[in-house]
N, C-alpha and C positions, 0 to 999 in steps of 0.2 A: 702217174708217179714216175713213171722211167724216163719222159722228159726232163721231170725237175729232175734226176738226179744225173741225167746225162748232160746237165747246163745247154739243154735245146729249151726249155721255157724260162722267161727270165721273169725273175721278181723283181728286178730293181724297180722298173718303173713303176706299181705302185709301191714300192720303199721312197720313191721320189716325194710322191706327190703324199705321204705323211712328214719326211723331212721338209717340205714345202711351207705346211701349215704351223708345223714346230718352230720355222723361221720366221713365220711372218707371228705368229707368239711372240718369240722372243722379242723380234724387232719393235711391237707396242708397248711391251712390259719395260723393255727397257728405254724407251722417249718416253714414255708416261712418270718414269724414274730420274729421268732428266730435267721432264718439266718442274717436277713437285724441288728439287734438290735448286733448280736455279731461281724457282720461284722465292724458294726459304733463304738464301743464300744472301748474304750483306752486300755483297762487293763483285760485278761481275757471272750477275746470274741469268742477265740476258745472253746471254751469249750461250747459255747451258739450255736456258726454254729454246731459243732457235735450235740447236741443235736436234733439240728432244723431237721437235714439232715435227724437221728436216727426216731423222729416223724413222718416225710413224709414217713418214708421207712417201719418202724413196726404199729406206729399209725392204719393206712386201717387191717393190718391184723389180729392185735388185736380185733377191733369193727368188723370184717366180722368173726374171731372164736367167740365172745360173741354174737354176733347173728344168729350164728349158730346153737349154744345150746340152745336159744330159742324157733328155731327151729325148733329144734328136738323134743323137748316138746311136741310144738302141734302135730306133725305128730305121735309121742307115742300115742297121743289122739287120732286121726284119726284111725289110726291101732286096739287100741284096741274098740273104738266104732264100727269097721267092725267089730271084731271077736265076740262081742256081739249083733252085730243085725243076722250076721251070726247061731249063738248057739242058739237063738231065734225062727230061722226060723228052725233051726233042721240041717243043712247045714256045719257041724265042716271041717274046710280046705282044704277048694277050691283053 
């Protein structure tokens, strides 16, 4: 508990990987919303099904590479907190 509260353990990343899956949610709900509206749609509704289709297909891989890079973030943190408790203890690249 003294970790979490002294910001030496980090939650975000899995905060990430729930925001991950709420994106790639959203990103079906909403081309599956595209499709039905361009489907119904008189004048101009292909272009709303491509769209839609486009979302469900790039949408997931888009929000799974920006949370990637998030990511990697924390693990740069991780990495170099080792190499500094590491140089610390006198211990350079183990």
């Amino acid at each position: 508990m003294g970790e979490f509260l002294s910001f030496r353990k980090m939650i975000t990343p899995a905060i990430i990987q729930v925001i991950f899956w709420i994106g790639v949610l959203l990103c079906v709900i909403g081309g599956l919303i595209q499709i039905v509206a361009g489907a119904s749609a008189y004048y101009g509704g292909g272009s709303m099904v491509l769209s839609g289709v486009l979302l469900i297909l790039l949408g997931p891989l888009a929000v799974r590479i920006y949370c990637e890079l998030l990511i990697v973030m924390f693990r740069i943190l991780e990495e170099l907190s080792c190499i500094r408790r590491d140089l610390a203890r006198g211990k350079p690249g183990e």
